[in-house]
One Martini backbone bead per residue (centre of mass of N, CA, C, O) as a GRO file, in nm:
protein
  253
    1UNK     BB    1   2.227   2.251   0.626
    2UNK     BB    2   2.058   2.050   0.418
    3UNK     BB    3   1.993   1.961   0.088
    4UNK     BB    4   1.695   1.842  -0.084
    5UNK     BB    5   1.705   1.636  -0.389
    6UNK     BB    6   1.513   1.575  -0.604
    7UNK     BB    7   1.311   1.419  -0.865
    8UNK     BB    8   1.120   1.434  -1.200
    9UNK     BB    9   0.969   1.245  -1.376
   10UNK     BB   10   1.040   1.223  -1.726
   11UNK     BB   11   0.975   1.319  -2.080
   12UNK     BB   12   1.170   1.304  -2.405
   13UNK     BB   13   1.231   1.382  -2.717
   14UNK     BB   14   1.418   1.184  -2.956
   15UNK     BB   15   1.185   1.124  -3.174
   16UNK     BB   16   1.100   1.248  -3.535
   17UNK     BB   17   0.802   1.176  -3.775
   18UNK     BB   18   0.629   1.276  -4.094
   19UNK     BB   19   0.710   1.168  -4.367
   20UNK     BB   20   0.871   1.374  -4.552
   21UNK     BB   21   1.059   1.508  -4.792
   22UNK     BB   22   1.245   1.669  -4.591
   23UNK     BB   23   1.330   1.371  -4.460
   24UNK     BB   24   1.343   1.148  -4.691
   25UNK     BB   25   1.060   1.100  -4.816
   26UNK     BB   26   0.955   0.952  -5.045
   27UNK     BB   27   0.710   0.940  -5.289
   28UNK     BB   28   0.475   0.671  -5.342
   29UNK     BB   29   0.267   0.427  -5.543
   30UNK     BB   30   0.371   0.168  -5.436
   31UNK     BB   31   0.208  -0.112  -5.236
   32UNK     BB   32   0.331  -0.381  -5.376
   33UNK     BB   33   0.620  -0.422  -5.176
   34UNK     BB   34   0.806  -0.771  -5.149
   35UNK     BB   35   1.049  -0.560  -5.085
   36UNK     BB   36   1.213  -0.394  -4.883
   37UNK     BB   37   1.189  -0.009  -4.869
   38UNK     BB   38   1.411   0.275  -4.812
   39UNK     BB   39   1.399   0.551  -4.612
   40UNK     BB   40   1.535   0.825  -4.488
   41UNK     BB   41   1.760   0.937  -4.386
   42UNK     BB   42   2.039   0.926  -4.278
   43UNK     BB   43   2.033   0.702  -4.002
   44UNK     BB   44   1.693   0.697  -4.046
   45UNK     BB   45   1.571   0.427  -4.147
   46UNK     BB   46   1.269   0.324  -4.324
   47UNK     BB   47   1.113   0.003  -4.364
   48UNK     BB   48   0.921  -0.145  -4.655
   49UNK     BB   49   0.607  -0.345  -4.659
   50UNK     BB   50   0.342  -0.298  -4.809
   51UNK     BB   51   0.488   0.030  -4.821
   52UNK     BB   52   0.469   0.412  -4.828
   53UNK     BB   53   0.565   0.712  -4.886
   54UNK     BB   54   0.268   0.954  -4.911
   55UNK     BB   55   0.050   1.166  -5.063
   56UNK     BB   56  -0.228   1.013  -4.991
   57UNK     BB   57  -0.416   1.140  -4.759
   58UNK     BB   58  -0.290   1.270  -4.552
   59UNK     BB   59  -0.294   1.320  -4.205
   60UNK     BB   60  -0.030   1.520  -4.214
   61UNK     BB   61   0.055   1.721  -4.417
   62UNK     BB   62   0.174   1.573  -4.723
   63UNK     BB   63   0.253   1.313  -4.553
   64UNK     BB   64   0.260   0.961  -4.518
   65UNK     BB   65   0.221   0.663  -4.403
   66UNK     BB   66   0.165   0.359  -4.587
   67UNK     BB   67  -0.042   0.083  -4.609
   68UNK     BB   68  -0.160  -0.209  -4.785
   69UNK     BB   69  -0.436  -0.438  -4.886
   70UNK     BB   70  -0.484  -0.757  -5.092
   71UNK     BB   71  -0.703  -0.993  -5.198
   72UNK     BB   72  -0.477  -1.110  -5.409
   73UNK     BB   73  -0.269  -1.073  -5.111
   74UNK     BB   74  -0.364  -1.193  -4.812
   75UNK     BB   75  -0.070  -1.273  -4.673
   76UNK     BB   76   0.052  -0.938  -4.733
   77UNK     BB   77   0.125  -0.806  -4.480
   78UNK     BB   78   0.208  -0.453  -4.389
   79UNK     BB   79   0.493  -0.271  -4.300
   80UNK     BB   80   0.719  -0.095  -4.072
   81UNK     BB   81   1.031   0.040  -3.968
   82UNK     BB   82   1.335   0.074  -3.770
   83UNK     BB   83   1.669   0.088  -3.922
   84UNK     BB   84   1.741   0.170  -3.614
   85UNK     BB   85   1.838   0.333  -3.320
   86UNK     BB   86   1.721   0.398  -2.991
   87UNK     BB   87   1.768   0.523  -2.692
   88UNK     BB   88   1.588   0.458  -2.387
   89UNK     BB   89   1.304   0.396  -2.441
   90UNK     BB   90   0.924   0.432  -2.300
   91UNK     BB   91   0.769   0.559  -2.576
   92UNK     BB   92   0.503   0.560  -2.827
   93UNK     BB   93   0.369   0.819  -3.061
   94UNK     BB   94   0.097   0.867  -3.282
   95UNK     BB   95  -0.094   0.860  -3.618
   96UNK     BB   96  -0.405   0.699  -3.730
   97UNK     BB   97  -0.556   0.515  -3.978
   98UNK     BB   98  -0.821   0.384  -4.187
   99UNK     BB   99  -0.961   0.114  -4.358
  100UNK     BB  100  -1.193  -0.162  -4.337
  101UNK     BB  101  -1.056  -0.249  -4.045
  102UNK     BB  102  -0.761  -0.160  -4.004
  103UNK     BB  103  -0.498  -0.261  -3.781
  104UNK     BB  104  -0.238  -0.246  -3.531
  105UNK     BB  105   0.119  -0.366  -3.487
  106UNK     BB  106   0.321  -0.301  -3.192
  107UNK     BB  107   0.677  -0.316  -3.172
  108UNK     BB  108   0.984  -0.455  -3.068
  109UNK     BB  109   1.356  -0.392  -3.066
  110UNK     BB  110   1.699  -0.523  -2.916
  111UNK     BB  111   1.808  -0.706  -3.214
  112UNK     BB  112   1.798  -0.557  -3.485
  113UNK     BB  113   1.497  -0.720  -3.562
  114UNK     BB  114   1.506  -1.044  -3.469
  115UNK     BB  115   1.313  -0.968  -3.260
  116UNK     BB  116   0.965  -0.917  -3.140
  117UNK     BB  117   0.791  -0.726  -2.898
  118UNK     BB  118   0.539  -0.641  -2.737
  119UNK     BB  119   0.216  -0.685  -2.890
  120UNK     BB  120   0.004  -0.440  -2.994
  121UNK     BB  121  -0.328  -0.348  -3.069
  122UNK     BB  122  -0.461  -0.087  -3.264
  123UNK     BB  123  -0.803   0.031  -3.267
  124UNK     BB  124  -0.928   0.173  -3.511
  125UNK     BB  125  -1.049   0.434  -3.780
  126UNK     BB  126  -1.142   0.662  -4.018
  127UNK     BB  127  -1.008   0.837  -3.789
  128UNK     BB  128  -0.784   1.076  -3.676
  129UNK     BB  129  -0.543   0.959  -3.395
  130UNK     BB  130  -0.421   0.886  -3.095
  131UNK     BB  131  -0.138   0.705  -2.994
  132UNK     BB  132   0.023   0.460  -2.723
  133UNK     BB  133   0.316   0.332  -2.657
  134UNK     BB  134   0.469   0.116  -2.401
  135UNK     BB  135   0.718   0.015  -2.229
  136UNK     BB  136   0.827  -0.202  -2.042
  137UNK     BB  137   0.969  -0.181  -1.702
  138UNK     BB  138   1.145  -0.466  -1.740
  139UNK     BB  139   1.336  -0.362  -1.944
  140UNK     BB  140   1.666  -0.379  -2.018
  141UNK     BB  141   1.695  -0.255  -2.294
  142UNK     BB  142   1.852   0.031  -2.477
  143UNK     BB  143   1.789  -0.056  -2.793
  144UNK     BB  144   1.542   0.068  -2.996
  145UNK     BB  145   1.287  -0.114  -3.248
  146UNK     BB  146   0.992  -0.016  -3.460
  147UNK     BB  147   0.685  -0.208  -3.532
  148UNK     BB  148   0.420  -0.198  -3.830
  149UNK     BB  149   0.130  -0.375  -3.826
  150UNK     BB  150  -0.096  -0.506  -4.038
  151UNK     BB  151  -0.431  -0.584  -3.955
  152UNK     BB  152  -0.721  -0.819  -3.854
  153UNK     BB  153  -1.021  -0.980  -3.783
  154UNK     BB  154  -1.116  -0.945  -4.078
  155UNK     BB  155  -1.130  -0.976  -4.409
  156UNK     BB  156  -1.152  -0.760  -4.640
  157UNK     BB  157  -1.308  -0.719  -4.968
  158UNK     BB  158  -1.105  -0.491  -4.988
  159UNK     BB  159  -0.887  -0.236  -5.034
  160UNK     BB  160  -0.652  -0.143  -4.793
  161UNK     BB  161  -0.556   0.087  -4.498
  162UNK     BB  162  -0.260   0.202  -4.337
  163UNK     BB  163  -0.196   0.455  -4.112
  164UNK     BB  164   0.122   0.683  -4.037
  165UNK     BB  165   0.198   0.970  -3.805
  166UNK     BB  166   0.379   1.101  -3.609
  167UNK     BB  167   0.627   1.017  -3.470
  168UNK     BB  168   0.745   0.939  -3.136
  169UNK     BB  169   1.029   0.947  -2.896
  170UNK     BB  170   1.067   0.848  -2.578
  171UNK     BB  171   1.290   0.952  -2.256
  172UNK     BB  172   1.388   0.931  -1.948
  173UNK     BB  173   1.388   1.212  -1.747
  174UNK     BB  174   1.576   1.428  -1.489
  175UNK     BB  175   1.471   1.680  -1.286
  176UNK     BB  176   1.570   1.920  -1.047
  177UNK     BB  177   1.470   1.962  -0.729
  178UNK     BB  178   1.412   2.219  -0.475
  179UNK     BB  179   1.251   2.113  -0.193
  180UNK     BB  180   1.209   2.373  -0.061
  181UNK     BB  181   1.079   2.548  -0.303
  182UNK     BB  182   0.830   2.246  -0.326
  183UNK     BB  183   0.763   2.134  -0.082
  184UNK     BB  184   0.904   1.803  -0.126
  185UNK     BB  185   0.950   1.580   0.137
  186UNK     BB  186   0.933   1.255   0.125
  187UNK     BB  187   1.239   1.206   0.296
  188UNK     BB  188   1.361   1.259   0.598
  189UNK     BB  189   1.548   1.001   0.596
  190UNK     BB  190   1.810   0.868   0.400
  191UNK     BB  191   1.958   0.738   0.646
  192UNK     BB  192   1.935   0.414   0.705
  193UNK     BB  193   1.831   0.107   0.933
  194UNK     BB  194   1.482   0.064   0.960
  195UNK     BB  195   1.289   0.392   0.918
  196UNK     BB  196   1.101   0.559   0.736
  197UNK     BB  197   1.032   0.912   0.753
  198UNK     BB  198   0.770   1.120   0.612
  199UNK     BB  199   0.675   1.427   0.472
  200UNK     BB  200   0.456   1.270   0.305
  201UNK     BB  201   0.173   1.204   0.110
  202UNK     BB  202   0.116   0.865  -0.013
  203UNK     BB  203   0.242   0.685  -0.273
  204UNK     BB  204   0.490   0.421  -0.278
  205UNK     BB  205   0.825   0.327  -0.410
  206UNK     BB  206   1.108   0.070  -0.383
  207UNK     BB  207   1.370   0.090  -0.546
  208UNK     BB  208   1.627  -0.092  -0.714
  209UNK     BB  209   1.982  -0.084  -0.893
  210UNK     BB  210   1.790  -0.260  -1.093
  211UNK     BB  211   1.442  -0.175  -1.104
  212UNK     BB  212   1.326  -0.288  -0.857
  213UNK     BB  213   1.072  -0.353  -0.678
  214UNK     BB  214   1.075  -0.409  -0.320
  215UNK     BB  215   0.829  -0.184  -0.227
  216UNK     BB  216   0.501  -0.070  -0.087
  217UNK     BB  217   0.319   0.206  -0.001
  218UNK     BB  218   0.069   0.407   0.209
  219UNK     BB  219   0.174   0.724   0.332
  220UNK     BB  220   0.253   0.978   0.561
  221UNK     BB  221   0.313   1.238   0.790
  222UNK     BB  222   0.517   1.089   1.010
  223UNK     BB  223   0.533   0.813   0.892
  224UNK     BB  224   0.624   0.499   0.934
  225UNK     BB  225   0.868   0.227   0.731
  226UNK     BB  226   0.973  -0.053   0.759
  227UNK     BB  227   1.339  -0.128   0.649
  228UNK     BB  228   1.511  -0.413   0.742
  229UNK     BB  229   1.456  -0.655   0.538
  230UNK     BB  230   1.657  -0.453   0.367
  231UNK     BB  231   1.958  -0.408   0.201
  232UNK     BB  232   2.206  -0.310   0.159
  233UNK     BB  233   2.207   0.010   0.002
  234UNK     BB  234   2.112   0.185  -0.300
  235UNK     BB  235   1.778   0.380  -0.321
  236UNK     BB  236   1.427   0.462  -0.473
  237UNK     BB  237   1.204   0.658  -0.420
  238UNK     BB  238   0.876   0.690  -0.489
  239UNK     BB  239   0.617   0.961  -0.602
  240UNK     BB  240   0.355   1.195  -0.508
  241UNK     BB  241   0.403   1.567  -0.461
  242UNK     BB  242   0.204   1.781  -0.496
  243UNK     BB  243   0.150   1.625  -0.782
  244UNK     BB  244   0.419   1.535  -0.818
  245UNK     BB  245   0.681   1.327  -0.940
  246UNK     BB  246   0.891   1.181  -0.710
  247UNK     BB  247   1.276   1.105  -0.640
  248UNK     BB  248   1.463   0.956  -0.375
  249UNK     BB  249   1.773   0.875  -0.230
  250UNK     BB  250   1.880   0.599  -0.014
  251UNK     BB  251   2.045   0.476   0.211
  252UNK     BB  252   2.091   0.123   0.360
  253UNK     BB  253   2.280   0.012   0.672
   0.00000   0.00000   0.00000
C-alpha cells in the first residue's frame, strides 16, 4: 500500500528587528541626514537618510526607526533600507505610525538596490498599527533588499514622522503531513495520463515546475479533471482540504 504524502504550505520568520541598540541600532536625534547613515549588526544593516534609529517615542521596546520631513527642505523624503540580501522572502510585516498624515511607500530589490519594485503605499494613522506587504508570486528573483520611503497625499505645514518598528520577514516553508493521518488526499491518483480523480473538495489550481498555474477548477469527491492537454512533466496541485492548504505532485506521463 502506497502513502500519500502531502506538503502544507506555509510561512517561516527568518528575520526580524525592532531597531533597539542590543541589535546594534545606537539611538541618534540627527534626523536631517543627507548622506545614508548605517547601522545594524555586522551584515545585517540598515541604511538611512532623513532618519535614524530613535528613542524618541518608541513605537515598542526602546527604540524605532523614524524618518522626519521639513518643511524648510520638503524635497527631501527620509527612507530607510536593508543592505544586506535576505534570501526566498514572501512577505514582509511591519509597525508604523505617523504624525500628520505622513504614509510610507514599501518595495523590493532583486538588484542589490539598484532598482526597486513593486512599490505599495500604506495609509497610516497616528496609532500604532500592523501592516504586511507581499511579494508578487510571479517573482522569480531569490534575494530580496527592502526599502521604506516616508510619503504623503499633500504637503504637511509642519515637520512630520513617520516611525517604523518590528519588522520581520517570512518565507514560504512546506510541513509534510502524512494523508492517512490527516485524512486529506487532495488526488487520488499521482500517475496520470488524461484524468485526476480527487478525493477531496475544493478550489485548486496545477502548477508547473517553473511556478506557473497551468489550469485551476472547482472539484468535488470523486470528480475527475482532464489534464490530457498539458505536457509530459511533473506538476504540483495546490488546495485547500480539510481547511489546510496543501499540495501534491503528479507525474503527467
Amino acid at each position: 500500500l502506497a502513502t500519500v504524502v502531502l506538503t502544507a504550505a506555509m510561512s517561516a520568520q527568518v528575520y526580524s528587528t525592532g531597531f533597539e541598540s542590543s541589535e546594534g541600532f545606537p539611538a541618534n536625534t540627527v534626523y536631517n541626514n543627507t548622506d545614508v547613515a548605517l547601522s545594524g549588526a555586522q551584515g545585517k544593516q540598515w541604511g538611512t537618510y532623513f532618519g535614524t534609529p530613535s528613542a524618541t517615542s518608541p513605537l515598542t521596546g526602546n527604540q524605532s526607526l523614524q524618518m522626519r520631513w521639513y518643511s524648510a527642505s520638503a524635497a527631501n523624503k527620509g527612507y530607510a533600507y536593508t543592505n544586506f540580501n535576505t534570501a526566498g522572502v514572501n512577505k514582509v510585516t511591519f509597525n508604523a505610525q505617523n504624525t500628520n498624515g505622513i504614509n510610507v511607500i514599501v518595495s523590493y530589490s532583486v538588484n542589490n538596490g539598484t532598482t526597486w519594485l513593486n512599490p505599495q503605499t500604506f495609509v497610516l494613522t497616528s496609532t500604532t498599527a500592523s501592516y504586511t506587504y507581499n511579494i508578487p508570486v510571479s517573482e522569480t528573483g531569490s534575494n530580496f533588499r527592502f526599502k521604506f520611503q516616508l510619503t504623503y497625499n499633500a504637503a504637511p505645514s509642519a515637520t512630520s514622522r513617520l516611525y517604523v518598528d518590528d519588522v520581520k520577514f517570512f518565507a514560504p516553508t512546506m510541513a509534510v503531513v502524512d494523508a492517512g493521518k490527516a485524512k486529506a488526499n487532495l488526488v487520488k491518483n499521482t500517475i496520470v495520463s488524461n484524468e485526476l480523480i480527487f478525493g477531496a473538495t475544493g478550489k485548486i489550481s496545477i502548477v508547473n515546475m517553473n511556478g506557473q498555474v497551468v489550469k485551476t477548477a472547482e472539484v468535488s469527491e470523486n470528480s475527475r479533471l482532464d489534464v490530457s492537454g498539458l505536457t509530459k512533466g511533473t506538476y504540483v496541485v495546490t488546495g485547500i482540504v480539510n481547511e489546510q492548504a496543501v499540495s501534491q505532485k503528479i507525474i503527467k506521463k
